[in-house]
Every structure is written in C-alpha cells, then in structure tokens.
N, C-alpha and C positions, 0 to 999 in steps of 0.2 A: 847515435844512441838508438837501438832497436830493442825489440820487446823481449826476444833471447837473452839483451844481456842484462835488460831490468831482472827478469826471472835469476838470473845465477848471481845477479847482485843480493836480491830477496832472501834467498835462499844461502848465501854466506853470512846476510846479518841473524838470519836466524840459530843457523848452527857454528857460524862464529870459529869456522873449522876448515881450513882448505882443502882436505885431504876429503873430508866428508862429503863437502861441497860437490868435488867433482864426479867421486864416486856415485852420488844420487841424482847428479843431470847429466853422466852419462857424456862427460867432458876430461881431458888431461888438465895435470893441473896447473903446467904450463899455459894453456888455453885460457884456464880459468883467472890464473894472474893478469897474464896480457889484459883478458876480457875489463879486468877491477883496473889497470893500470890506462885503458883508455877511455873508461868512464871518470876515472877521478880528471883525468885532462880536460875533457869537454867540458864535463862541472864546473872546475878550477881551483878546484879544494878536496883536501883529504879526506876522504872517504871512513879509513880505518886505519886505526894504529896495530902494528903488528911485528913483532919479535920471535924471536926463538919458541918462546912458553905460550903466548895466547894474544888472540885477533878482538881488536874488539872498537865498535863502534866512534867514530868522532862526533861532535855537534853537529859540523856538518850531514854527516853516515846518516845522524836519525833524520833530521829534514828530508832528506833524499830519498829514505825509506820510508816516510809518509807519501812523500809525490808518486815515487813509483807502486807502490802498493795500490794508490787510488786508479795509475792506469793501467795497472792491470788488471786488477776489476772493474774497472769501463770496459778494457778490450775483451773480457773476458762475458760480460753482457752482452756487448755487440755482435760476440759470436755465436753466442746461443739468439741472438734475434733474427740474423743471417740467416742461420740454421732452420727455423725455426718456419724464416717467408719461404725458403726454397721447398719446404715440405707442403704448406698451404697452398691454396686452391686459388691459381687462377684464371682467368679466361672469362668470355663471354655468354651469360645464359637469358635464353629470350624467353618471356613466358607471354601468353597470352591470354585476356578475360573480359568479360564485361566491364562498361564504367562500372557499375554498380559495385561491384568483386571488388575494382582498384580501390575503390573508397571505403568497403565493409569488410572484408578479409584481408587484401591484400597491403596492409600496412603493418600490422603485426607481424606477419608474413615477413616479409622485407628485412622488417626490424632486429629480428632475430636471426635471420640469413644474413643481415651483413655482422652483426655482431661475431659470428662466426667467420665469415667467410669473407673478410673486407678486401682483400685483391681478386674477389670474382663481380664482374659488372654485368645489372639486369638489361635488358633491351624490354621495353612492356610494348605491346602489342593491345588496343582495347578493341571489342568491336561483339559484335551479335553472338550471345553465349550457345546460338543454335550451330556455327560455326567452329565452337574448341575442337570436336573430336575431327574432325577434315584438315583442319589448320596445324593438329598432331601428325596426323598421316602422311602429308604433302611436309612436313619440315616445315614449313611458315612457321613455324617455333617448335622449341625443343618442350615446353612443359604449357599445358594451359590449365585454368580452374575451371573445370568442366561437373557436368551434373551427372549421376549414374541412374542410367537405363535399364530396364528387364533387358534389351536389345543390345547392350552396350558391345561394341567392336573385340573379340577374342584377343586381335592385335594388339588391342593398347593395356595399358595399366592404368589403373585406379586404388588413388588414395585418399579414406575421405578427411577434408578436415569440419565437416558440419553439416546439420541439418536445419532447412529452412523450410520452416510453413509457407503456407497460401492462405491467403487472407482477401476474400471477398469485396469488392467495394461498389459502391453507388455515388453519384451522383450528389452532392451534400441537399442541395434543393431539392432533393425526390424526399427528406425525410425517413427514408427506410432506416432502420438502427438495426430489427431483427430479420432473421432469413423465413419467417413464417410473415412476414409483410408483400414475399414480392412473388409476383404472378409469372411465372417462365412463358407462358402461353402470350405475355404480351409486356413483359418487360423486356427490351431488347438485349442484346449481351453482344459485347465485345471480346474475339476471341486472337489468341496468337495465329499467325499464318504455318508455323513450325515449333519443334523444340519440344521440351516435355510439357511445358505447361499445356500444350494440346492433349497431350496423351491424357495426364491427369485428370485435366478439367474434366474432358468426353466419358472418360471412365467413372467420374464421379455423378456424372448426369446419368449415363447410360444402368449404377447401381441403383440410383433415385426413380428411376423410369422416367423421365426428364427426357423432352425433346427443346430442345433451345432456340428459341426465336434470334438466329443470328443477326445482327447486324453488320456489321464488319470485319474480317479480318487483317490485323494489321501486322508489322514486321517490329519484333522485342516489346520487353514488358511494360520496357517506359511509356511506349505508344501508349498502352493498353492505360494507363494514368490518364494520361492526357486527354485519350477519348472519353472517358468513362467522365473526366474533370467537368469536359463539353460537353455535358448530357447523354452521350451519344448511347448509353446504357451503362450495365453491370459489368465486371469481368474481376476474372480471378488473377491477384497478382501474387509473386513471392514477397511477405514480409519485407524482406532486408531491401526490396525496389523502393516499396512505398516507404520505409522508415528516410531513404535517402533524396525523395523526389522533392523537392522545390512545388509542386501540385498539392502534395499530401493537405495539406489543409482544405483544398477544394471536395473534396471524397468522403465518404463515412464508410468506415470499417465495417464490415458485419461476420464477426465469429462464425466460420463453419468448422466444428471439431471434428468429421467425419473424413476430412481430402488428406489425401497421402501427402507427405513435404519431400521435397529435394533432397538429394543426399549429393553434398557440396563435396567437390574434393581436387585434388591433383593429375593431371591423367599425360601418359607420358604414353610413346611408342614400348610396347615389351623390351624389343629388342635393343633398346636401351638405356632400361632402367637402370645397368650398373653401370652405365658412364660417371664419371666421378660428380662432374659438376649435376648431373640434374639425379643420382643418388642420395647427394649430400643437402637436397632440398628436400629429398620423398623421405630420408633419414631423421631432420627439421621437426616436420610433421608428425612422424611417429614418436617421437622421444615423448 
C-alpha cells in the first residue's frame, strides 16, 4: 500500500466514476482497476460495490477512506515541513561581546534569532568590548556587539541596536550624591586603559576644562566598579555595567546629563554582510 494508490483510492470515493477517476490522475483505467483490486486484497474486504450503472462506496470503503484521508494529510504536512527545513538557515554563527552585552542585550537577542532561525547554532565568544572591532577583522567571529566610533573602521558594518549612558560613580563612603560635591584637582579618578569610554570621558573633561587627577588605569569597565568599590576614586562607567555588577551597591551614582552615551550595535566585516546567516541577524535587528 503506497501513497499513489491511497490518492487514486481518495479520489474514486469521491467521484464514484472510473473513467473520471483515471482521467484526472492521469492513470489507464486498467491501472486504475488493478490499483482498487490490490488494495481491496491487502485490506481484505471490499472496498466498493460496483456494476454496469454505478460505483459506490461499502462500509468498509468509508472506514478506509477516513484512514487514508488522515495519511494523506499527515504526509501531505510532512512535506510542507521537509520543504520548509531545506529552505531555513542552517550552520554555524559565532558572535562575540562583553559579559555585560551577554547578560543586557544579548538574550533578547538570541531569543528571537532562534525563534526564527532554530537549525542555525550560536558559538558566543565573551571578552574585552575594546576588542569587538579586531576580533571582526581577524574572523575570531563572524558578528560582535560592538560600540560605534567617530573612527569607526570603513571595513566593517554597523548596526545599532541601543544607546547607553555613562553614569558617574563614587565611592559609597565618600558620601558624594551630587557632581558639584567633588573636587577633580584631588579626587582621584579611575580611568579605562582603552575603548571608548576613554575617548568619552577625556572629551568630556577636556569641554569642562578638567584636568584629572588619575589614579589608575585599568583593563574594562567592570575593573572600573570594582576600583572605584575600593575607594581607589571616581570613574565613569556605562549604565548597563553597573545596572549588572554584583559591586553596584558599594558605589553611588552621580547624574552627569552632559557626557555623550554609547551607541550599541552589531558590527560585522562589509564584505560580508550579505552572507545569509549573519544578514538574517543584521535583518533581526532592523525589523
């Protein structure tokens, strides 16, 4: 019993006509006999009663034609699902970002990239977001969440998906709340060794006429929590650090409404961007 002859079975209970029958599956009607006379054998019961004047269904025939009916629209699902994975996207896409991204962007992220795309697998990559655009270039991954620069590389691509402030912090035992409490000439300040937050910060001192009593330079923002935790001074971090640090309760915020914020996004090599799998991410994003 195959699915060709459930279909010319189907299609005889319906038109109830042999001649019609074969005509419209493009079948002799010879063929078409055979086909009803070796499904009634395997069944083992008469299918249809049929004469000179007209064909037409047994008790059996209807049971038969409920069964077959149902697998043919299973197989007929199955082949639109078939159809359906061989069109979808799959293969391997690695991205790369800070912890902080994996834990504040990048689950939405995800979540909606696999809703769509569930036979494409991520490979995450976490590490120093001073690194996304080099980590692009070199293929150490094909997509990172990287930060956009006046300098940004001609080579690569950027898309954004957000903007994050910078958010000032102290020390919780120095007491500071506002930015007219603290003296630059001898508050210490904790700054990035690289990355934009340097540019930022410097550009923001350098509009204030601000020289900065540095105290340390250190490597990522978390550092920059952590010393600031341990007294070690002031320093500017992006919101979405401190909202996720395990420190943040050691620190007090202090509102500076003047400093430029991040502009968060996708950054991929130009050349590229219309590769299926890391399109159908940058595609994601713009919807």
């Amino acid at each position: 019993m195959g699915f060709r002859s459930l279909q010319l079975f189907n299609h005889l209970a319906s038109s109830l006509h042999f001649g019609d029958t074969a005509q419209a599956m493009y079948v002799s009607a010879s063929t078409l006999s055979r086909t009803i006379q070796r499904l009634e054998e395997e069944c083992g019961a008469v299918l249809f009663l049929r004469d000179n004047r007209k064909v037409s269904l047994t008790h059996s025939g209807h049971k038969m034609l409920a069964f077959s009916s149902q697998v043919l629209k299973d197989w007929q699902g199955l082949q639109a699902e078939l159809r359906q994975d061989s069109q979808d996207l799959q293969g391997e896409l690695s991205l790369f970002c800070s912890v902080t991204a994996s834990q504040s962007h990048l689950p939405d992220l995800l979540r909606r990239f696999r809703e769509q795309h569930p036979g494409v697998d991520i490979r995450l990559i976490t590490g120093d977001p001073a690194l996304a655009n080099d980590n692009v270039k070199q293929q150490k991954c094909d997509v990172s969440i990287a930060i956009n620069t006046p300098d940004f590389p001609t080579d690569l691509s950027f898309s954004r998906i957000d903007y994050v402030p910078l958010t000032l912090i102290a020390p919780r035992d120095w007491r500071i709340t506002q930015l007219s409490q603290l003296d630059w000439r001898k508050h210490p300040v904790v700054m990035p060794e690289i990355g934009p937050t340097r540019r930022i910060v410097y550009h923001w001192f350098a509009e204030h006429g601000i020289r900065p009593n540095i105290y340390a330079s250190v490597g990522g923002n978390e550092a920059i929590v952590s010393m600031v935790a341990f007294e070690c001074g002031v320093g500017f971090v992006p919101t979405v650090v401190l909202d996720h640090s395990s420190m943040a309760s050691q620190v007090t915020r202090i509102v500076v409404e003047d400093i430029e914020s991040y502009e968060l996004g996708l950054c991929c090599l130009q050349s590229r961007r219309h590769e299926p799998l890391i399109n159908a991410l940058l595609q994601l994003e713009l919807s």
